[in-house]
N, CA, C and O atoms as CSV, one atom per row, in Angstrom:
chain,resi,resn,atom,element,x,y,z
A,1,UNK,N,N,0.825,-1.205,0.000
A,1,UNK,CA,C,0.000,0.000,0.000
A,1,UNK,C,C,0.857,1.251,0.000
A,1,UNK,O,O,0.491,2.269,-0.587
A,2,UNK,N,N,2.362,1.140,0.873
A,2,UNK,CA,C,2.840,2.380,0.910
A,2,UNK,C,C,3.348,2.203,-0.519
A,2,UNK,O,O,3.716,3.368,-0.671
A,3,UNK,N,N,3.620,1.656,-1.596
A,3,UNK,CA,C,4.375,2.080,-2.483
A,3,UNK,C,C,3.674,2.527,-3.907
A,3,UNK,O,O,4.292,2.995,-4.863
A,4,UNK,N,N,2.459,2.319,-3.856
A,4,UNK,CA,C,1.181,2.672,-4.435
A,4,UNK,C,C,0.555,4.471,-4.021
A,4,UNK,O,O,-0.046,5.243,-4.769
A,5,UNK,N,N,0.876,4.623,-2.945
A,5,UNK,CA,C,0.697,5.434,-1.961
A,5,UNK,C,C,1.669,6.608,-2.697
A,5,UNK,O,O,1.318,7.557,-3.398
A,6,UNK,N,N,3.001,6.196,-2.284
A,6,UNK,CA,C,3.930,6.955,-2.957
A,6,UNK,C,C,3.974,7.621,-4.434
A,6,UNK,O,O,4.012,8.829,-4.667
A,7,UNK,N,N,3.960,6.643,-5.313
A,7,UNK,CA,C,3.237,6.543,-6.678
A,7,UNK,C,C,2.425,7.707,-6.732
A,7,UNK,O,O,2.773,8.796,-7.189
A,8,UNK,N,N,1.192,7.382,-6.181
A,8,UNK,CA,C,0.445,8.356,-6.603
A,8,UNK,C,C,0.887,10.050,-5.716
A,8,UNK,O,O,0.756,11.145,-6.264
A,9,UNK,N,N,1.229,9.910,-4.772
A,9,UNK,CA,C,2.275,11.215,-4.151
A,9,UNK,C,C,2.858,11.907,-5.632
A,9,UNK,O,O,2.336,12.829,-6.257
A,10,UNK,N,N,4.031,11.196,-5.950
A,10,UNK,CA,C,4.614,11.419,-7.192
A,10,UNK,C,C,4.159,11.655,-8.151
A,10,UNK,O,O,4.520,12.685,-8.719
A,11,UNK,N,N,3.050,10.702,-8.822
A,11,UNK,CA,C,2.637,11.269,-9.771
A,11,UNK,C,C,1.243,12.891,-9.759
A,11,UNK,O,O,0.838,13.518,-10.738
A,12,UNK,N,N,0.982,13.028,-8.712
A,12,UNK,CA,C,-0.214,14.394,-8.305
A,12,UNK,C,C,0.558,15.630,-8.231
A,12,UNK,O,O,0.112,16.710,-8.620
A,13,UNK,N,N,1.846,15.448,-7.675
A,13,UNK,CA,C,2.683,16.774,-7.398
A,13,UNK,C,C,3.652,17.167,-8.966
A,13,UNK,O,O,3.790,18.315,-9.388
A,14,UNK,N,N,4.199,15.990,-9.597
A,14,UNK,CA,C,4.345,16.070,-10.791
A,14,UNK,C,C,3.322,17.009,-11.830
A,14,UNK,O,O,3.754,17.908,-12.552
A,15,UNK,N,N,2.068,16.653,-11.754
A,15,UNK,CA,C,1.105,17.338,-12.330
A,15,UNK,C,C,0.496,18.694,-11.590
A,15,UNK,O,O,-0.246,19.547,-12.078
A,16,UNK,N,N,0.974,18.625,-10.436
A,16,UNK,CA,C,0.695,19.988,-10.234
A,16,UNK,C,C,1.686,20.915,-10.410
A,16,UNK,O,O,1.431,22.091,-10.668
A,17,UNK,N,N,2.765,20.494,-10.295
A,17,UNK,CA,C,4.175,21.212,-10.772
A,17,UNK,C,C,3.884,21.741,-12.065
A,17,UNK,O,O,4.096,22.949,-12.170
A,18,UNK,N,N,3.374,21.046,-13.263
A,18,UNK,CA,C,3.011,21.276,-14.918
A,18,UNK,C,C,2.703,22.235,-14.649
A,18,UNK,O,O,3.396,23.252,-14.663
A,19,UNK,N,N,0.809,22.060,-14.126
A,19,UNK,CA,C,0.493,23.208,-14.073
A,19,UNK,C,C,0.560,24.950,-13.480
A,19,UNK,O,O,0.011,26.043,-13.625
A,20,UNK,N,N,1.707,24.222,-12.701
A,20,UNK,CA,C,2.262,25.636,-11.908
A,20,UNK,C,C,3.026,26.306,-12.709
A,20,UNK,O,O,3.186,27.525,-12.646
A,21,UNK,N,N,3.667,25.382,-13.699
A,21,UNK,CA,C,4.775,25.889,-14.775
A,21,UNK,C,C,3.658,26.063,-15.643
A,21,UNK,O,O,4.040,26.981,-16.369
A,22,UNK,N,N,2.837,25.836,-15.910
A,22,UNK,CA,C,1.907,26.442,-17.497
A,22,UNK,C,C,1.475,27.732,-16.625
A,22,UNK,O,O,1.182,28.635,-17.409
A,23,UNK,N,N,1.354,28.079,-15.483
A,23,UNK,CA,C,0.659,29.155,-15.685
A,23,UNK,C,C,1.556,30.764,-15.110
A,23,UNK,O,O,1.122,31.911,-14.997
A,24,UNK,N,N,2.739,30.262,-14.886
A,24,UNK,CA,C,3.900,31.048,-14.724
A,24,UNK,C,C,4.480,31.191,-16.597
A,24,UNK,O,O,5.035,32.264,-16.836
A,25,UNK,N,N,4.388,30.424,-17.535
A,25,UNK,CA,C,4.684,30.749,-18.765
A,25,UNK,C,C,3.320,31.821,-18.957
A,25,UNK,O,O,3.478,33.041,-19.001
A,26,UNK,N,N,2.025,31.189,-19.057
A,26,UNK,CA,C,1.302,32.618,-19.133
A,26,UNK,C,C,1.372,33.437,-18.682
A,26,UNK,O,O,1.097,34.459,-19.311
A,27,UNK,N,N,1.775,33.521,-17.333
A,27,UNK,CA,C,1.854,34.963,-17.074
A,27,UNK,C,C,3.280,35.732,-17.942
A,27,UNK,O,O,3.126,36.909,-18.271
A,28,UNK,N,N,4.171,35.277,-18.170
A,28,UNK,CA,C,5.207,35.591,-19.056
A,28,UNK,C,C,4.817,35.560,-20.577
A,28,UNK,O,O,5.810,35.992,-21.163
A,29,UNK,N,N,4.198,35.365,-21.161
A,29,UNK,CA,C,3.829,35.132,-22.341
A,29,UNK,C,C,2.054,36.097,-23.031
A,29,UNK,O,O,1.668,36.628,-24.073
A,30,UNK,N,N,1.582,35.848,-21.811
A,30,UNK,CA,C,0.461,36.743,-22.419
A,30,UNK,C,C,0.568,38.040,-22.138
A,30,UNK,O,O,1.115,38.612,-21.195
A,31,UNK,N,N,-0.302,38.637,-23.518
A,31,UNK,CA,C,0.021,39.846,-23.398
A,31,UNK,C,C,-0.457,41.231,-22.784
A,31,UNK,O,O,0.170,42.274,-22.597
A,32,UNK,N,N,-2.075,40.812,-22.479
A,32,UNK,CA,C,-2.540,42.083,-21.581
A,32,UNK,C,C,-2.339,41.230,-19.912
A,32,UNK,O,O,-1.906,40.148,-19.516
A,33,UNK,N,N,-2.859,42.293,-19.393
A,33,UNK,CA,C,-3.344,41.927,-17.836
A,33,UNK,C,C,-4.322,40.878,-17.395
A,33,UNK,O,O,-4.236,39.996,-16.541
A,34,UNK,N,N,-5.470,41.298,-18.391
A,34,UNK,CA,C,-6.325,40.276,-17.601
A,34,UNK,C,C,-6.314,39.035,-18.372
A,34,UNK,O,O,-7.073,38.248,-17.806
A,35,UNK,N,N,-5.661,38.381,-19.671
A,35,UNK,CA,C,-5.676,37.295,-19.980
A,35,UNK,C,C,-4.584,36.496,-18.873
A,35,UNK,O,O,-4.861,35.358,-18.494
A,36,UNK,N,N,-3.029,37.361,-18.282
A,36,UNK,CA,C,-2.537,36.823,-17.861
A,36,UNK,C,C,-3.018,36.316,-16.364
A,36,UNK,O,O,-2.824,35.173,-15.949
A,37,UNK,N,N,-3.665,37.340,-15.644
A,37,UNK,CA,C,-4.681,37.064,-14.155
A,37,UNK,C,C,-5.143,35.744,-14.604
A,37,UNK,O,O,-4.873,34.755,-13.922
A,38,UNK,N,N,-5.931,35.626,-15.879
A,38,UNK,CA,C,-6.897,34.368,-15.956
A,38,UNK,C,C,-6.027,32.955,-16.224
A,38,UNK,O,O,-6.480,31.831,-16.004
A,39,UNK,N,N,-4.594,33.262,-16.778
A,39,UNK,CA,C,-3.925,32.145,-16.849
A,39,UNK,C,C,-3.399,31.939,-15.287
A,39,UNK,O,O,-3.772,30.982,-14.609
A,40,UNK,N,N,-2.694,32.725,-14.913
A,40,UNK,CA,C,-2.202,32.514,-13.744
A,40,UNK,C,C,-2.963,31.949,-12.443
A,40,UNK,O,O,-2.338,31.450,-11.507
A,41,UNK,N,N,-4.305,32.066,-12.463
A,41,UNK,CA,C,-5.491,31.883,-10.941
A,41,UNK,C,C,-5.928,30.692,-11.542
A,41,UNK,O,O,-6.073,29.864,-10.643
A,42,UNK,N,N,-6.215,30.200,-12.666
A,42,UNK,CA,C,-6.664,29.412,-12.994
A,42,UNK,C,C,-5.857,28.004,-12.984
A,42,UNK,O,O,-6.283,26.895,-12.661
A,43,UNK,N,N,-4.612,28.362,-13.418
A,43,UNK,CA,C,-3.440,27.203,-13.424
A,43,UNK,C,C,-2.945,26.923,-12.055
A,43,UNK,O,O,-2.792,25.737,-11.765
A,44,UNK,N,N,-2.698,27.735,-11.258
A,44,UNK,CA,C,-2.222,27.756,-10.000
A,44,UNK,C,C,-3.094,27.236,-9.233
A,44,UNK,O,O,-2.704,26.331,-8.495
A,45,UNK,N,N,-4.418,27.621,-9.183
A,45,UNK,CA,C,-5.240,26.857,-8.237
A,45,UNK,C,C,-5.581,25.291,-8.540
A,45,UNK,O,O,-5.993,24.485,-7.707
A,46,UNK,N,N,-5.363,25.084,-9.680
A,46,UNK,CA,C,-5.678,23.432,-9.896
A,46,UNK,C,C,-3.780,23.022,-9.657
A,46,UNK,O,O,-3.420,22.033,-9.019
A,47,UNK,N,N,-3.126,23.679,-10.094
A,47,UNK,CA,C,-1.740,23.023,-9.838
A,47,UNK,C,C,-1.342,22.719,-8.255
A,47,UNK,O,O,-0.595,21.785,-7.964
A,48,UNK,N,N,-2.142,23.951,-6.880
A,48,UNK,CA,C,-1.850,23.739,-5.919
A,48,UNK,C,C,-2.957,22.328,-5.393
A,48,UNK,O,O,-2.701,21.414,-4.608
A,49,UNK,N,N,-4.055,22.570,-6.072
A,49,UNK,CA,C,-4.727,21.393,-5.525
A,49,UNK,C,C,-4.544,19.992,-5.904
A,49,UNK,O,O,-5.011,19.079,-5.223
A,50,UNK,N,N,-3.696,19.753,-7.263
A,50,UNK,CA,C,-3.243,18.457,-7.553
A,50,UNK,C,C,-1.904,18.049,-6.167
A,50,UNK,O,O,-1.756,16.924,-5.690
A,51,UNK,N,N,-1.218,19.095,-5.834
A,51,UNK,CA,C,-0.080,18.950,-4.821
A,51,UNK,C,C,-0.402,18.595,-3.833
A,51,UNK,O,O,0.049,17.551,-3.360
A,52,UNK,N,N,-1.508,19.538,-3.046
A,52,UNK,CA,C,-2.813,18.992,-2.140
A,52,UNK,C,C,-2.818,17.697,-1.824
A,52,UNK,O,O,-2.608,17.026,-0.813
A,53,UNK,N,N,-3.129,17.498,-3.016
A,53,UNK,CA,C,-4.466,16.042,-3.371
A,53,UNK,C,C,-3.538,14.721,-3.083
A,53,UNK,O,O,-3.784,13.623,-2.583
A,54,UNK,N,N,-2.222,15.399,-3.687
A,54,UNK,CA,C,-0.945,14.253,-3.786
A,54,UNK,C,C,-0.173,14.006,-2.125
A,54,UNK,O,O,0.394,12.967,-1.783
A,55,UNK,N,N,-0.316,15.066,-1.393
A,55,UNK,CA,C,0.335,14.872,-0.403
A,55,UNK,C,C,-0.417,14.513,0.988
A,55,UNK,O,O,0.118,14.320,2.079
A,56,UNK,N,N,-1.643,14.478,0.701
A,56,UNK,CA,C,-2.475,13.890,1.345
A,56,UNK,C,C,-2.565,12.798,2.155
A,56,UNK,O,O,-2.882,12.584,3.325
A,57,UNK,N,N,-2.132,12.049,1.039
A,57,UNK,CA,C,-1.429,10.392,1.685
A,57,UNK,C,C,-0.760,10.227,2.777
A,57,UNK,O,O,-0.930,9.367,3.641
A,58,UNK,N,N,0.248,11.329,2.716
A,58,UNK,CA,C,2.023,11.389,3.050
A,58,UNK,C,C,1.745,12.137,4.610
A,58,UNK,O,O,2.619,12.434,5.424
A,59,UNK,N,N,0.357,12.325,4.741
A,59,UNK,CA,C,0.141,13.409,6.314
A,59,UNK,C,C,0.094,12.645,6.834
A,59,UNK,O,O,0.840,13.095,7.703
A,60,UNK,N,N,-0.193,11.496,7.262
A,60,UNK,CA,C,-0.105,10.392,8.361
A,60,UNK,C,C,-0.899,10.934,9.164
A,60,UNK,O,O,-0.784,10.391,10.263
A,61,UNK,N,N,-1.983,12.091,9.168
A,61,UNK,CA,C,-3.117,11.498,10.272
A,61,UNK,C,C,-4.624,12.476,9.342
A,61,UNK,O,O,-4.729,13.204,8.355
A,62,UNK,N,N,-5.240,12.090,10.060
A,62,UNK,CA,C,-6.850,12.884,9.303
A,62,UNK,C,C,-6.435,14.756,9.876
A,62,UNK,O,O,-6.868,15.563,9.054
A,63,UNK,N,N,-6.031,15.123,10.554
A,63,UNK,CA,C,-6.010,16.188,11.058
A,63,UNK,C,C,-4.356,16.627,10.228
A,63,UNK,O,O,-3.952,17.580,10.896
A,64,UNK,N,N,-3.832,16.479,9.670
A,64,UNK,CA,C,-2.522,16.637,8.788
A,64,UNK,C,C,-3.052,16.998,7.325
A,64,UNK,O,O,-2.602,17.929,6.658
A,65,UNK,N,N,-4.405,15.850,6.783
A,65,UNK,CA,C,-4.928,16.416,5.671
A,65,UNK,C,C,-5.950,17.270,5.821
A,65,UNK,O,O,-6.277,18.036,4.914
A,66,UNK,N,N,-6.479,17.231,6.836
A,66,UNK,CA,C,-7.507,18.511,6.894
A,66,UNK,C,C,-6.877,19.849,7.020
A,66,UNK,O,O,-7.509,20.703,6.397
A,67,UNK,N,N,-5.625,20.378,7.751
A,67,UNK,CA,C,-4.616,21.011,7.443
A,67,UNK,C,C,-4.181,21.894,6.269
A,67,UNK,O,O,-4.181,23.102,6.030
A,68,UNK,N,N,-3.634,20.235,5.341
A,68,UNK,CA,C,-3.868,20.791,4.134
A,68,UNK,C,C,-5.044,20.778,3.066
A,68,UNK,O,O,-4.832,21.302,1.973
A,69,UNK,N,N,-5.671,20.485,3.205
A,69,UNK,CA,C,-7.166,21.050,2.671
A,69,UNK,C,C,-7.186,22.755,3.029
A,69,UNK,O,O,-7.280,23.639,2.177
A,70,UNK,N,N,-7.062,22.981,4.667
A,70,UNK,CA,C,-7.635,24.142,5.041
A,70,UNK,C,C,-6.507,25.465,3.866
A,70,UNK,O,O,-7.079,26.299,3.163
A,71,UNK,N,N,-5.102,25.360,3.916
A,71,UNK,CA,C,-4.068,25.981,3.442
A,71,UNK,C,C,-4.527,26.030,1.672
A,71,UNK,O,O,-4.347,27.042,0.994
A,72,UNK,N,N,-5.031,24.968,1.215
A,72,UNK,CA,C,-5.503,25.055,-0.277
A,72,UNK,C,C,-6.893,25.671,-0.490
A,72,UNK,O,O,-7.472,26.036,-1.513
A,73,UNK,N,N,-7.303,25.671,1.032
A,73,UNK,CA,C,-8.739,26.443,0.647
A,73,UNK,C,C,-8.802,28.217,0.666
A,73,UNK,O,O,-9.540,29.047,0.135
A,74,UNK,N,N,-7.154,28.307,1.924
A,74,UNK,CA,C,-6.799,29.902,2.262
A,74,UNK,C,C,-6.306,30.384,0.794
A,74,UNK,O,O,-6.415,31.565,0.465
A,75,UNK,N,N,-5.713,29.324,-0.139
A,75,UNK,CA,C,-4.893,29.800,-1.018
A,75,UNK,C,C,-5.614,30.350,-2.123
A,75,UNK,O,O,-5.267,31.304,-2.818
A,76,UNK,N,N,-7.148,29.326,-2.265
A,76,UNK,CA,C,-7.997,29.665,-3.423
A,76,UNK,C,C,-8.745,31.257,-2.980
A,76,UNK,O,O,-8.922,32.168,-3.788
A,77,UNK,N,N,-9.094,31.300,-1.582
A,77,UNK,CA,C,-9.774,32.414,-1.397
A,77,UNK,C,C,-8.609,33.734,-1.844
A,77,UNK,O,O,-8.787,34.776,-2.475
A,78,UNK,N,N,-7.588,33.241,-1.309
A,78,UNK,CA,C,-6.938,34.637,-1.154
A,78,UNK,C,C,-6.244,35.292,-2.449
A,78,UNK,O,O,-5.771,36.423,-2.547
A,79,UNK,N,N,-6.349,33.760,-3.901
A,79,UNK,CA,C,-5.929,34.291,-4.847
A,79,UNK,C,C,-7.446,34.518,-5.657
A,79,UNK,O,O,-7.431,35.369,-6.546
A,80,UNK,N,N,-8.707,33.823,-5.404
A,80,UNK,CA,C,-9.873,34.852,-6.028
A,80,UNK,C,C,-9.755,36.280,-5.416
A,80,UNK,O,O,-8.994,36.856,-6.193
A,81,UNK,N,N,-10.024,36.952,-4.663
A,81,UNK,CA,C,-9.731,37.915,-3.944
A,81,UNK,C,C,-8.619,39.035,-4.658
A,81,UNK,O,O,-9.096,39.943,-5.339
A,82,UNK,N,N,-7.437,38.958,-4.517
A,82,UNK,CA,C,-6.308,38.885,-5.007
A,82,UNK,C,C,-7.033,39.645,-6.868
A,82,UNK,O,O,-7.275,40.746,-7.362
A,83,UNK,N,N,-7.095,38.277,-7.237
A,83,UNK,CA,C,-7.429,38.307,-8.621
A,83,UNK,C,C,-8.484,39.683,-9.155
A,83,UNK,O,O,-8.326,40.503,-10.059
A,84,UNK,N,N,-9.389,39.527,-8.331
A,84,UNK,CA,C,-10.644,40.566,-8.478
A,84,UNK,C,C,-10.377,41.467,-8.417
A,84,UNK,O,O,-10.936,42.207,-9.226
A,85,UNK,N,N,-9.012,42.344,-7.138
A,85,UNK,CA,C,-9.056,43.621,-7.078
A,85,UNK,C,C,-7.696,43.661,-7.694
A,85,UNK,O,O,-7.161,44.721,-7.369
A,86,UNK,N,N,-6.743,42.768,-8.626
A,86,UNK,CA,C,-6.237,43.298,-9.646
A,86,UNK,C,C,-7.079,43.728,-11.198
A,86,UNK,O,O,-6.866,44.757,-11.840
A,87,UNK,N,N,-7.863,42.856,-11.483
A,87,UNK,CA,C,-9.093,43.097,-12.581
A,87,UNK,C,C,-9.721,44.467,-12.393
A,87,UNK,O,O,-9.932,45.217,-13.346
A,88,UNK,N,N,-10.003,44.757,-11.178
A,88,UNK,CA,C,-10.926,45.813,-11.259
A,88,UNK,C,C,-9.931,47.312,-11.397
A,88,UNK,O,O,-10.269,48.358,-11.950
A,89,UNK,N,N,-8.493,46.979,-10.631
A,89,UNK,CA,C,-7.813,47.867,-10.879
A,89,UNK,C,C,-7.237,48.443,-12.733
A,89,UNK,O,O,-7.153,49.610,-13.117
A,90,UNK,N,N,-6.957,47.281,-13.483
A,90,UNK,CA,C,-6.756,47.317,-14.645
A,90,UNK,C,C,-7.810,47.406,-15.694
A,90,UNK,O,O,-7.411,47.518,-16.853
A,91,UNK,N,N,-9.414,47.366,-15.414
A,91,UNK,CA,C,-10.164,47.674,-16.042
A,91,UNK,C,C,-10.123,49.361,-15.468
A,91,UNK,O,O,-10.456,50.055,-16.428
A,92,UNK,N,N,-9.874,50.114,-14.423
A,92,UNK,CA,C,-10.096,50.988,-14.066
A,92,UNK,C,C,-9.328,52.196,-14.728
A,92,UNK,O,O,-9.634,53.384,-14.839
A,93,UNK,N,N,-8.159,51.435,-15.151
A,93,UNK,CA,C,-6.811,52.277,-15.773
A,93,UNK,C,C,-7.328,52.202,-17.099
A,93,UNK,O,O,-7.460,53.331,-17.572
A,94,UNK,N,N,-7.762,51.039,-18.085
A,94,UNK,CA,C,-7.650,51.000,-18.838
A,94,UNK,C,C,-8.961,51.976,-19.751
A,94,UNK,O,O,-9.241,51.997,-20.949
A,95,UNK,N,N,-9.555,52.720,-18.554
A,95,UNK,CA,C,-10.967,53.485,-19.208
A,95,UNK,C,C,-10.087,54.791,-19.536
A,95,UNK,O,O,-10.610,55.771,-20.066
């Protein structure tokens, strides 16, 4: 079980790594503001929750993954948040 366990550790953080790297190239690559906000919140929050999802296993108790649940849930709020009052700032400039 632990080496199945591991496995999938490896392979969730692998894929969230991708997507942490796809959405750090968008933000380098696209060219206004708010396409890059939408690459960046969008990639990052599924890339942190595949890492999440992967290390889950590896907490060795129910209160270790609820933990990290809680830290992936601070992360989504605080980058919607985040996200919104950069949007509203760059629609604001851009009038």
């Amino acid at each position: 079980m632990s080496l199945l366990a591991d496995a999938f550790t490896v392979l969730a953080v692998l894929a969230g790594l991708f997507f942490l790297a796809a959405g750090t190239l968008g933000l380098l690559r696209f060219p206004d503001t708010l396409s890059r906000l939408h690459a960046l919140t969008k990639a990052d929050g599924l890339g942190l929750g595949l890492i999440v999802l992967g290390l889950m296993p590896q907490a060795g108790s129910l209160l270790g993954a609820l933990k990290l649940l809680l830290v992936w849930a601070l992360a989504m709020l605080a980058g919607a948040t985040v996200g919104q009052m950069i949007a509203r700032i760059a629609r604001r400039e851009s009038q």
